[in-house]
KOLPAMI-635274 format. One record per residue: x, y, z of N, C-alpha, C, O in turn; residue in one letter. Coordinates in pm, whole numbers, padded with zeros to 5 digits, always signed. Last residue first. Layout:
XYZXYZXYZXYZA...
***
This chain:
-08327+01611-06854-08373+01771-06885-08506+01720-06945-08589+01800-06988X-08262+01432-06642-08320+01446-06693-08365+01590-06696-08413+01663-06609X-07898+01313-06544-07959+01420-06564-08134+01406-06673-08114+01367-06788X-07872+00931-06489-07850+01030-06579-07934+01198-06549-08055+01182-06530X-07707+00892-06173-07831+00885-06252-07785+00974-06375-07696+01059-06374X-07414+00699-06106-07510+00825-06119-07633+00819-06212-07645+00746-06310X-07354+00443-05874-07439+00468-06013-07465+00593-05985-07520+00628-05880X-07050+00338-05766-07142+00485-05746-07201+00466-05899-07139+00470-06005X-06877+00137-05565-06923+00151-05727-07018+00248-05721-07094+00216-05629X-06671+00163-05295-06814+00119-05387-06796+00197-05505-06722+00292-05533X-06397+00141-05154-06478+00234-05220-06610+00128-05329-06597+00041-05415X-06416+00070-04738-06402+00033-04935-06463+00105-05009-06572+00151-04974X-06213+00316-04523-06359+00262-04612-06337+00164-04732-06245+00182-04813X-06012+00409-04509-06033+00282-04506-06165+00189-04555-06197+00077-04595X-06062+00658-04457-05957+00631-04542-05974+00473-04610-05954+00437-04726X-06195+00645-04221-06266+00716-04369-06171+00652-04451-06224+00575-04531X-05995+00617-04033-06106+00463-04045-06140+00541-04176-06095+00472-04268X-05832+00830-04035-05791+00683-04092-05890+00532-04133-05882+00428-04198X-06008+01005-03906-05959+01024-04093-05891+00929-04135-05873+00917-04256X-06050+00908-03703-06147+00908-03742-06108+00924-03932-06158+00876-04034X-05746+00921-03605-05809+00787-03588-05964+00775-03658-06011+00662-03675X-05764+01194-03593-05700+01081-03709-05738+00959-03701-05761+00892-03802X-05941+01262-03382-05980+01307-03566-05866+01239-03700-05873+01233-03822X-05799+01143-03202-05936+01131-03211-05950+01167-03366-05968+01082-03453X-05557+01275-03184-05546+01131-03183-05641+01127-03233-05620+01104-03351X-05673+01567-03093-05573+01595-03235-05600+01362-03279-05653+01324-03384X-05811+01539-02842-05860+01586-02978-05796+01562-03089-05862+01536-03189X-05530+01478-02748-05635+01397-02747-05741+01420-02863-05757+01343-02957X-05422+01738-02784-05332+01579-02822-05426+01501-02837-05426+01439-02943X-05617+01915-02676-05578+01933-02803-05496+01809-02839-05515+01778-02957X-05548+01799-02369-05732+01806-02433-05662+01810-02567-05632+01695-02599X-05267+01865-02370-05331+01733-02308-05473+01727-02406-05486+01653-02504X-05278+02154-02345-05214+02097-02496-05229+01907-02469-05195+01832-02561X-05423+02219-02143-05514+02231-02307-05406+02171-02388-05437+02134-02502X-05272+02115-01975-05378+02078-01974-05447+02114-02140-05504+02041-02220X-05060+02288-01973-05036+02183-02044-05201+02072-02040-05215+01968-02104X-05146+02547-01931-05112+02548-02054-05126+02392-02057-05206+02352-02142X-05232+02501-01660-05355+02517-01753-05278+02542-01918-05351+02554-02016X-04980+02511-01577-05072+02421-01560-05148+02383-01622-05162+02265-01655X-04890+02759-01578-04801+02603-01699-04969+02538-01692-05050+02525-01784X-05063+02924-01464-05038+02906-01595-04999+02790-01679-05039+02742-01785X-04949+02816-01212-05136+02827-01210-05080+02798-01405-05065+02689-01459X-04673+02915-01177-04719+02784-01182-04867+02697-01242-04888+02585-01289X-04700+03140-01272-04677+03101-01339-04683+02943-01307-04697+02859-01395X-04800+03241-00954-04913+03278-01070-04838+03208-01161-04936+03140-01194X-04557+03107-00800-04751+03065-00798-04786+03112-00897-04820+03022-00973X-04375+03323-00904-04335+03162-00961-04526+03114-00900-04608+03092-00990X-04481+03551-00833-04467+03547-00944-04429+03385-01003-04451+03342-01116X-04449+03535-00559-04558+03542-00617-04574+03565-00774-04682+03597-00823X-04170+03445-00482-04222+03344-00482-04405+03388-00517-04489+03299-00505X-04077+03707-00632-04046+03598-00696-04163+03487-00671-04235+03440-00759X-04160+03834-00401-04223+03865-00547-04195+03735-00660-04272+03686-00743X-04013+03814-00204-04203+03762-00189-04209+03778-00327-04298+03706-00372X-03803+03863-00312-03776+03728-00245-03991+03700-00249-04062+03606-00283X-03807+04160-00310-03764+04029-00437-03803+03924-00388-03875+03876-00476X-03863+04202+00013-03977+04179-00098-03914+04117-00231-03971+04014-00268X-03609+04102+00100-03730+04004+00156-03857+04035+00066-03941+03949+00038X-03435+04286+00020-03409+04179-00072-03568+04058+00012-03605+03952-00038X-03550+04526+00154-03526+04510-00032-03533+04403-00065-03608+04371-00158X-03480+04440+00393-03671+04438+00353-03684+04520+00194-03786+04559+00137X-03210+04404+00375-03302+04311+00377-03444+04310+00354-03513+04218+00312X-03153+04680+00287-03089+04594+00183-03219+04464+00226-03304+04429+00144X-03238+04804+00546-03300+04848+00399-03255+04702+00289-03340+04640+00226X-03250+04628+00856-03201+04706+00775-03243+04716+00616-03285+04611+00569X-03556+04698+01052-03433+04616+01001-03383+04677+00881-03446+04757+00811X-03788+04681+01318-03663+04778+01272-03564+04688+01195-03494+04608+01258X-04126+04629+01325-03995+04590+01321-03878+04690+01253-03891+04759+01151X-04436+04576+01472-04335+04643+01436-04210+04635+01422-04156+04633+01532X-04691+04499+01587-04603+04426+01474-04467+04490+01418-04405+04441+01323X-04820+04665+01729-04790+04521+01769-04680+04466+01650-04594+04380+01672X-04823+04897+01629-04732+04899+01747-04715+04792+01779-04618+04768+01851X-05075+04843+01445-04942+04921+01373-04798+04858+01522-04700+04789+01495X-05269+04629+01475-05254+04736+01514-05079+04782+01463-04986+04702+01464X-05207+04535+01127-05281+04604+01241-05317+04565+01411-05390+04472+01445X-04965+04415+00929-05088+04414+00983-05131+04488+01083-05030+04504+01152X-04677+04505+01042-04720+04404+00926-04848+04413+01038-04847+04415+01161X-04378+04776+00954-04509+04694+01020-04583+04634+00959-04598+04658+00839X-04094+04824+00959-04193+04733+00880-04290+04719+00951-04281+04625+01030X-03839+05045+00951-03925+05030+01010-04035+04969+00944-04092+05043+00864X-03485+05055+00839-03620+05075+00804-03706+05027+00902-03645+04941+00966X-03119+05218+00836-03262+05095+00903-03431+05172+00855-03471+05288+00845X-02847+05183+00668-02969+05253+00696-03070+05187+00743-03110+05088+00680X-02624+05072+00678-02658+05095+00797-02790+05163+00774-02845+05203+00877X-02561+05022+00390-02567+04911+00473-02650+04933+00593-02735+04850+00625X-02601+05139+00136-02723+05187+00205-02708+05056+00340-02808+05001+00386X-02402+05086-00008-02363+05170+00038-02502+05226+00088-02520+05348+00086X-02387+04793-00038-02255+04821+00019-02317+04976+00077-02291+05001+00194X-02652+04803-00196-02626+04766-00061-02540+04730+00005-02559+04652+00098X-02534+04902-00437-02632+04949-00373-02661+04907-00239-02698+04996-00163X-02356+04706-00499-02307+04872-00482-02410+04935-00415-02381+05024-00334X-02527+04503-00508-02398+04449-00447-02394+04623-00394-02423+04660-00280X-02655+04589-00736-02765+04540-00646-02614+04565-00529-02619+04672-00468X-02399+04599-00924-02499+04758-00905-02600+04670-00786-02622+04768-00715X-02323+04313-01001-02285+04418-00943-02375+04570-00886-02379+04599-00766X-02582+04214-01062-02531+04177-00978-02416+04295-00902-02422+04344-00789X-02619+04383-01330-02715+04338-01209-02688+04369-01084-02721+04462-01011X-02356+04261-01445-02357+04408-01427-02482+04417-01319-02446+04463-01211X-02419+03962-01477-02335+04047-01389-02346+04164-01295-02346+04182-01173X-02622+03990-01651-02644+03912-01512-02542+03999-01428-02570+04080-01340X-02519+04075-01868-02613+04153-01782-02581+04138-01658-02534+04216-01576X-02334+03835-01923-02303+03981-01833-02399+04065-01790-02381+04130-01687X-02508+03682-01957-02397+03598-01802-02317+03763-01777-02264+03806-01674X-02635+03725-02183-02683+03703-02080-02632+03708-01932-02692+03730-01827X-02366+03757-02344-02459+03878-02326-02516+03851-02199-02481+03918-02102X-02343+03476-02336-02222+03561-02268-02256+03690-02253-02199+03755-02165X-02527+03377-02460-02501+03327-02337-02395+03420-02295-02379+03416-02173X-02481+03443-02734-02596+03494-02663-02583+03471-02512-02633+03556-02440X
***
């Protein structure tokens, strides 16, 4: 399975590589925020390709960070819950059992 993986990876790698061997010189124009003429920048395609992967990742690793988080928090509350109801089905366990008079049924 690791060698499927390590070639995708590859093939990826290659074709991203081919793709910006052969869009090297094309330049793009970025403006960031408003007024349009204050912020303006000329740089080449491969980099304001590889500068959004690069924002996406690091907004995709925050929203999965938020997640673990709150995953391991409920599996924290559920461990605790889970200790609590054995520690409660071990003291029951422990009970002494008494002698139980039933009454007789009166028909």
């Amino acid at each position: 399975m690791w060698f499927l993986r390590m070639f995708l990876l590859l093939v990826v790698f290659i074709v991203v590589l081919g793709f910006a061997l052969l869009n090297n010189e094309k330049a793009v124009e970025i403006a960031f925020f408003f007024p349009k003429e204050a912020y303006t920048y000329q740089v080449h395609l491969i980099f304001a390709l590889f500068g959004a992967f690069v924002l996406g990742m690091l907004v995709w690793f925050f929203i999965s960070l938020g997640h673990d988080v709150k995953v391991r928090r409920d599996a924290s509350r559920l461990r605790k819950e889970n200790k609590k109801l054995l520690d409660e089905l071990n003291a029951l366990r422990n009970l002494p059992v008494e002698e139980i008079t039933v009454k007789p049924s009166e028909e």
